[in-house]
C-alpha positions as CSV (number, residue, x, y, z in Angstrom):
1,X,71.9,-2.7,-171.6
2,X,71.1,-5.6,-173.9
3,X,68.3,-7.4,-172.7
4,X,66.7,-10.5,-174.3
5,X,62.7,-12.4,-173.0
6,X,63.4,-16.0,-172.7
7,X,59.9,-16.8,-171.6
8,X,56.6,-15.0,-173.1
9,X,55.2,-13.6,-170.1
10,X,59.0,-12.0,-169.3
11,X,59.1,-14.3,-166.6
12,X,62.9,-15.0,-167.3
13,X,65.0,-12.5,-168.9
14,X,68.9,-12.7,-170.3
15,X,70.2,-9.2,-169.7
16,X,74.0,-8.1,-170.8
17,X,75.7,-5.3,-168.8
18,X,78.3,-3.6,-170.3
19,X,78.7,-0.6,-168.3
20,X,79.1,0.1,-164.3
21,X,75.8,1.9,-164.9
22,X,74.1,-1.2,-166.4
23,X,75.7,-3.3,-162.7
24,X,74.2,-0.4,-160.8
25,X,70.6,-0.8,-162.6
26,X,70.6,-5.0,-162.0
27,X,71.1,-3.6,-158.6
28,X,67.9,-1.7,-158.1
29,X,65.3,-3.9,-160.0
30,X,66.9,-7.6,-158.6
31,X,65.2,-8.4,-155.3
32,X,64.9,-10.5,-152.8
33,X,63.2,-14.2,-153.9
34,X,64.4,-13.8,-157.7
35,X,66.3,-16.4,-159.2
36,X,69.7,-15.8,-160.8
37,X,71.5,-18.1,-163.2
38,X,75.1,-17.7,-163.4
39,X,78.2,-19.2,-163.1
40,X,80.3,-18.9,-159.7
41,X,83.8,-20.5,-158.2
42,X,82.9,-23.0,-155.3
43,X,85.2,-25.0,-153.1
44,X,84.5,-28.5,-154.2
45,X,85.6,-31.7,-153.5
46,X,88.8,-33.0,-155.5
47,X,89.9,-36.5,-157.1
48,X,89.6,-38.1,-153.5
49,X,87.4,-36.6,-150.1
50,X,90.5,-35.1,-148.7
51,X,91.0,-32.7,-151.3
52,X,89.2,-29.8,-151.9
53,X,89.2,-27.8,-155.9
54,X,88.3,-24.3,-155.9
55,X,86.1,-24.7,-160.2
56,X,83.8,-22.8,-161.6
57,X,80.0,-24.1,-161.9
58,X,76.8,-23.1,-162.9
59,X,74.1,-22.1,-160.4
60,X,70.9,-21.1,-160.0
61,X,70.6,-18.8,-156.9
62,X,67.5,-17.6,-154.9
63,X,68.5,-14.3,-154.0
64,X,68.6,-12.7,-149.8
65,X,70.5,-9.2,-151.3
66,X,72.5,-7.6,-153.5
67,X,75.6,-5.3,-152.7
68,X,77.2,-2.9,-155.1
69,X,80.1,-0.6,-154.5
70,X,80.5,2.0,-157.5
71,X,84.0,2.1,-159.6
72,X,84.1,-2.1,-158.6
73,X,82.9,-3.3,-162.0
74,X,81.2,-5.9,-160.7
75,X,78.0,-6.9,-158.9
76,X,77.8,-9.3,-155.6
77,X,74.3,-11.4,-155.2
78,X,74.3,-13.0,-152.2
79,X,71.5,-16.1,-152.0
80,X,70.8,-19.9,-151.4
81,X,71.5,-22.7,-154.4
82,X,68.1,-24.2,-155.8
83,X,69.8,-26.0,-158.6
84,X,73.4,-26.9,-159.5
85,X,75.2,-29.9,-160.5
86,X,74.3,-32.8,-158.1
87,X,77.6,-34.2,-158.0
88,X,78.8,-31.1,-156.4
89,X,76.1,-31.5,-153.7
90,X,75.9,-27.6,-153.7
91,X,72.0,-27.1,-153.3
92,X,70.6,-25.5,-150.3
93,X,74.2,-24.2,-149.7
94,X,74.8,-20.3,-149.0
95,X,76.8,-18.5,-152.1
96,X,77.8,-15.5,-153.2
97,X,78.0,-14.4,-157.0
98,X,79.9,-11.9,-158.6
99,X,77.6,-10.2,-161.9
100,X,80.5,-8.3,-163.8
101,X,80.9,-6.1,-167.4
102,X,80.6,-8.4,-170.5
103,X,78.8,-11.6,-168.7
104,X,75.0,-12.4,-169.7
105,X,72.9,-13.4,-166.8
106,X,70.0,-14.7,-166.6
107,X,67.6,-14.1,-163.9
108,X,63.9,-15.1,-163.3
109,X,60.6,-13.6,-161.4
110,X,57.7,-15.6,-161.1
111,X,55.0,-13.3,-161.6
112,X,57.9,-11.7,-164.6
113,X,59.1,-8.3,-165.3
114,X,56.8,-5.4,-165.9
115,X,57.3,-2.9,-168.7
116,X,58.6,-0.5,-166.7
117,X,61.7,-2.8,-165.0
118,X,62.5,-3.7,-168.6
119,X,62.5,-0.5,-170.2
120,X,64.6,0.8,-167.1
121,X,67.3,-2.3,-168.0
122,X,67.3,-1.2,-171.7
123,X,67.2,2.5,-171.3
124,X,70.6,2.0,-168.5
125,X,74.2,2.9,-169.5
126,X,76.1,5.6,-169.6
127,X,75.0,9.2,-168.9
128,X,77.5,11.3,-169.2
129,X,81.7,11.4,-167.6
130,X,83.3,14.8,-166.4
131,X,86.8,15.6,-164.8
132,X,87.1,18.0,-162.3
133,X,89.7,19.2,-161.1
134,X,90.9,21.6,-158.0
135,X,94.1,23.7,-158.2
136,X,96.1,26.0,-156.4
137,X,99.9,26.6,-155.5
138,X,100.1,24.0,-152.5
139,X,97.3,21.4,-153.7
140,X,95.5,19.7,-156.5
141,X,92.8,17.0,-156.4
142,X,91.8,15.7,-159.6
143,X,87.6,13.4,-159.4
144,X,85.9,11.8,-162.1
145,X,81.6,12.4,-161.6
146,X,79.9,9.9,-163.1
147,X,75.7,9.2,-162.5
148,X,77.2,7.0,-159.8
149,X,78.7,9.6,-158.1
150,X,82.1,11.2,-157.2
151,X,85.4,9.0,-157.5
152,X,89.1,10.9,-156.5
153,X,91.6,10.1,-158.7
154,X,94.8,11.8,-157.6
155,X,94.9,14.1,-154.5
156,X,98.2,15.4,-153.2
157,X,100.2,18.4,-152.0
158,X,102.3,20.8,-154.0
159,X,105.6,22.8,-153.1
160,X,106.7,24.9,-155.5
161,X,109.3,26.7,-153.2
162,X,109.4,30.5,-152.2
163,X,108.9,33.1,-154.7
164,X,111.9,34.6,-155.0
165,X,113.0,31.0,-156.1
166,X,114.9,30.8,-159.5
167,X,113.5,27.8,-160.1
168,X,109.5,28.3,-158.8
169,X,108.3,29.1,-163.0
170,X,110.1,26.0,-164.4
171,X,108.4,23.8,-161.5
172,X,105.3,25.5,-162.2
173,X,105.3,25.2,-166.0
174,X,106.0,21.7,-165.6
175,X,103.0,21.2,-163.0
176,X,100.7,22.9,-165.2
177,X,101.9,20.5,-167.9
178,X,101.8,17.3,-165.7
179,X,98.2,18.1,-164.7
180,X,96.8,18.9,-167.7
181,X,98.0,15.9,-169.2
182,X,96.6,13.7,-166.6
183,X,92.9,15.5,-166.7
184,X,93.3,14.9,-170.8
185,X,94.6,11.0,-170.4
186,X,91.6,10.3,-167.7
187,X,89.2,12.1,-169.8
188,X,90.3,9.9,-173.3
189,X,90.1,6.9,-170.6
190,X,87.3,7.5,-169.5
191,X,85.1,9.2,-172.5
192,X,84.5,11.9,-170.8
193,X,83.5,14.8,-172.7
194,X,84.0,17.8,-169.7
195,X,86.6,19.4,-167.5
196,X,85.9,21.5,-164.9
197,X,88.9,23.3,-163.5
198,X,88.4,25.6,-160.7
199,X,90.9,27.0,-158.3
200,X,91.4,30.7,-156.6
201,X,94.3,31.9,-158.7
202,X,95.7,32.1,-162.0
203,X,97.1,28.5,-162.7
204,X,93.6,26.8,-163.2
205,X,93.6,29.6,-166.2
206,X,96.9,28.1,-167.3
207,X,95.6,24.2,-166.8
208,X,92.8,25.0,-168.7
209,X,94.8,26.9,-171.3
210,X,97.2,23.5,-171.8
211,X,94.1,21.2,-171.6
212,X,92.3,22.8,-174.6
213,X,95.7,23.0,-176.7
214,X,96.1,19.2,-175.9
215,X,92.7,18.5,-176.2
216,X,90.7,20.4,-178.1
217,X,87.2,18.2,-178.5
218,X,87.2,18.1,-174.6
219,X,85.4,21.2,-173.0
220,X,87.0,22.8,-170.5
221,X,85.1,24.5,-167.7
222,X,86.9,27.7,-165.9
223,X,85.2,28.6,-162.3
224,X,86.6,29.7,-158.8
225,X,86.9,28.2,-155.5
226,X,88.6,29.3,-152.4
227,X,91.4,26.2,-152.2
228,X,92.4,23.8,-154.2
229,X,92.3,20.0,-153.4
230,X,89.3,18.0,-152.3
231,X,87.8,20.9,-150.9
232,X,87.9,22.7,-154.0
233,X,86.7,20.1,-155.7
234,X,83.6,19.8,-153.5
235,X,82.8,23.8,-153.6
236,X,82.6,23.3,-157.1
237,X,79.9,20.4,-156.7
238,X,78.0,23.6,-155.2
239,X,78.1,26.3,-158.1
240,X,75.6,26.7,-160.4
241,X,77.9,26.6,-163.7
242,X,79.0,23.2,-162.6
243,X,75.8,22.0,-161.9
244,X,74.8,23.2,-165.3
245,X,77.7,22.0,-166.9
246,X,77.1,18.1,-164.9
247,X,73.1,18.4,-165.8
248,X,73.1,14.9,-167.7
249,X,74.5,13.1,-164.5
250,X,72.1,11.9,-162.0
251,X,74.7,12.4,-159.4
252,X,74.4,16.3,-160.1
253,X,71.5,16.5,-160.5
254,X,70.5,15.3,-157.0
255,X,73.3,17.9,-155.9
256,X,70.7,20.8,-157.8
257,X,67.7,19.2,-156.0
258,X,69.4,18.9,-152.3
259,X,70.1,22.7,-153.3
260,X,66.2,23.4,-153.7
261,X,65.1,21.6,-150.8
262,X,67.2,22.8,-148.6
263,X,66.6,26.3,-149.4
264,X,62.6,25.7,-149.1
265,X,63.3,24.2,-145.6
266,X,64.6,27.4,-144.7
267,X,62.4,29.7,-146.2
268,X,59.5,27.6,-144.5
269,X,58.1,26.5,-148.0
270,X,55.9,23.7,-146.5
271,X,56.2,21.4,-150.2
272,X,58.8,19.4,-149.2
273,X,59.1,16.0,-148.0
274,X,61.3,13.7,-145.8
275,X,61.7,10.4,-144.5
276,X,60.5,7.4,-146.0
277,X,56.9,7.4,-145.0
278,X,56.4,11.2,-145.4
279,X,57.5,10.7,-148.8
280,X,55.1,7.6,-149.3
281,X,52.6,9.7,-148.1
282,X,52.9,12.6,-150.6
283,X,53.6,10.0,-153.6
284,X,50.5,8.3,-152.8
285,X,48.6,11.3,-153.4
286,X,50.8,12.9,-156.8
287,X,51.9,15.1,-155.0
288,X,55.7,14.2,-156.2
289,X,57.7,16.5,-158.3
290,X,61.2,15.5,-157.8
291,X,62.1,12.4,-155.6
292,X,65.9,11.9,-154.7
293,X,67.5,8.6,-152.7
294,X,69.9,6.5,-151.6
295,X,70.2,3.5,-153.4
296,X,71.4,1.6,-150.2
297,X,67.9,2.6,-149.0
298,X,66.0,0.4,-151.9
299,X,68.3,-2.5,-151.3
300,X,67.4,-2.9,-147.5
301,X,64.7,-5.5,-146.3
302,X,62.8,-3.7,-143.7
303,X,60.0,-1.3,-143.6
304,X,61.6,1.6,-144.5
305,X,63.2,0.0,-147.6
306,X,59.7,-1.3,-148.4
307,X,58.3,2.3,-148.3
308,X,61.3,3.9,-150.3
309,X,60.7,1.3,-153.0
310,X,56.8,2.1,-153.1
311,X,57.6,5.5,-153.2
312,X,59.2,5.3,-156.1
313,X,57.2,3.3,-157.9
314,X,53.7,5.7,-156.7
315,X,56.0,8.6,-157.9
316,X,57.1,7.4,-161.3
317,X,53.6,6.2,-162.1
318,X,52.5,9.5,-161.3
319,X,54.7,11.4,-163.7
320,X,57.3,12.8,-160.9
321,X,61.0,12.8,-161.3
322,X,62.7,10.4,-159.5
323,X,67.0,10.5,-159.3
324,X,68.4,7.2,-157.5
325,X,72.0,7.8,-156.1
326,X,75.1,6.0,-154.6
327,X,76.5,6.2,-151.7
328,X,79.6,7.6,-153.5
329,X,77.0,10.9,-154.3
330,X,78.2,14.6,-153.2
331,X,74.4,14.8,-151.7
332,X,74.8,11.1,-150.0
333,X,75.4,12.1,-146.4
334,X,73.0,14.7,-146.1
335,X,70.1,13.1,-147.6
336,X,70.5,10.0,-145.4
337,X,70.2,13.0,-142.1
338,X,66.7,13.5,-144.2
339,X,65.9,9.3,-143.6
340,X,67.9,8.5,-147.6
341,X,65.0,9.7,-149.0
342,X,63.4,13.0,-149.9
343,X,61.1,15.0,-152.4
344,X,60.2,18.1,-153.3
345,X,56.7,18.5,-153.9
346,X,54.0,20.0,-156.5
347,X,51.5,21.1,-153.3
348,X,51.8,21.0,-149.6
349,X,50.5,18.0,-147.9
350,X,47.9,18.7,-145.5
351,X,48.6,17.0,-141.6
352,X,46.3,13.8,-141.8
353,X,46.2,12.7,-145.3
């Protein structure tokens, strides 16, 4: 993300985001009590007082929250006008604003932006695009995973008719065709550079086979699953060849770190952590080596949101990994059964520290 000081202690910055990823980082590091200058559509009084004109005006905005939904493209600040044009009578009036791809804002702290917020905004974009896709004889689903998380893009049932059908191959050649072609237009669309196609018979082999003759700069991925579909789709979140194959997205890579907590919960390995003030706990004293969230979590204004975000920031000062995810996240739903936040750690954490 572009990002420009307009004040010398980076107490206003102008930052450009040009990716979903870029919307997603504005989400993390704006916070309640910043200022945001942009420009919004308000309902505003026409030619005479009984008319009303929806125009677009320039605000600044003392934020209450933020809200963003992955694969939206935009942004939503919700806040209070402090300044705006006076005509309009808008300050001290409730608004929402809508940050999207390709518009500067401009948005101000008063005690500014530390190193750390601003290398985050300029080190944000892209990390990585991969197709999957699930196939069998009665069902395909077909997801993009992004660092955001997992997004369906066709999911549907198949009937190729009995086998002893004249016609079954000529459907099934022109399947194979059809979803090949859609995994390499998605992938062009979307710039991504993998597709993993998995499946528990032969015609992922022949998707794959049609994908790399279409396609040949886009790696395709071979690996089995019992079904095809979204549940296919979802075992292959769990296998170790997709995981490798996803390492680069943040969204997998909280997938591999659910995998190695969970397994130390069961094996009674005592270096893990849950919950948000467990994990507070543990950062506070180093003993952080991988911290995973929900993003949802940072956002909220209560205590527990308060402690996530310390967390955080005890565990990246301390040199521990820390993956932020979506709500759109494969490992989503069963981190937020851990409290939205867990970590595994370097050392146990002895009862009363």
């Amino acid at each position: 993300m572009e990002v420009r000081l307009l004040d010398p202690k980076a107490r206003i910055i102008e930052a450009l985001p040009r990716s979903e990823e870029d919307l997603w980082t504005l989400a993390l590091i704006i916070r309640k009590g910043d200022r945001v200058r942009t420009v919004v559509l308000r309902d505003v009084s026409g030619k005479d007082a009984k008319t009303k004109e929806r125009r677009p005006i320039e605000v600044l905005l003392r934020v209450d929250s933020v809200e963003f939904q992955p694969f939206t493209g935009s942004l939503r600040v919700f806040g209070v006008i402090e300044e705006g044009p006076d005509r309009f009578g808008v300050k001290g009036r409730h608004q929402s604003a809508y940050l999207g791809l390709g518009h500067p804002v401009i948005i101000e702290r008063d005690e500014g932006f530390d190193e750390q917020v601003l290398r985050r905004l300029r080190e944000s974009g892209p990390r990585g695009r991969a197709i999957i896709a699930a196939v069998d004889y009665d069902e395909y689903a077909l997801a993009v995973m992004t660092s955001l998380g997992l997004r369906y893009v066709e999911s549907r049932s198949i009937f190729l008719g009995p086998k002893d059908d004249p016609g079954r191959e000529e459907r099934l050649r022109s399947l194979v065709d059809e979803i090949a072609s859609e995994i390499v237009k998605q992938a062009s669309e979307l710039g991504a550079s993998v597709a993993v196609i998995v499946g528990p018979g032969t015609i992922k082999e022949d998707v794959a086979a049609k994908v790399r003759s279409m396609a040949p700069s886009l790696k395709a991925l071979l690996d089995s699953a019992s079904s095809g579909g979204e549940a296919g789709v979802e075992e292959a979140l769990r296998r170790d060849s997709v995981i490798e194959a996803l390492r680069d997205l943040a969204s997998a890579r909280a997938q591999e770190l659910m995998g190695e907590l969970m397994r130390r919960v069961s094996q009674g390995d005592a270096r893990v952590a849950y919950t948000p003030r467990e994990v507070l706990k543990a950062a506070r004293l180093g003993a952080v080596e991988a911290l995973i969230v929900v993003d949802s979590l940072l956002y909220a204004d209560s205590e527990e949101g308060a402690m996530a975000r310390e967390a955080v920031e005890e565990a990246e000062r301390k040199r521990g990994e820390v993956v932020i995810i979506t709500e759109a996240s494969p490992s989503a739903l069963t981190l937020w059964s851990l409290g939205g936040v867990a970590a595994l750690l370097r050392f146990k954490v002895e009862e009363g520290h």
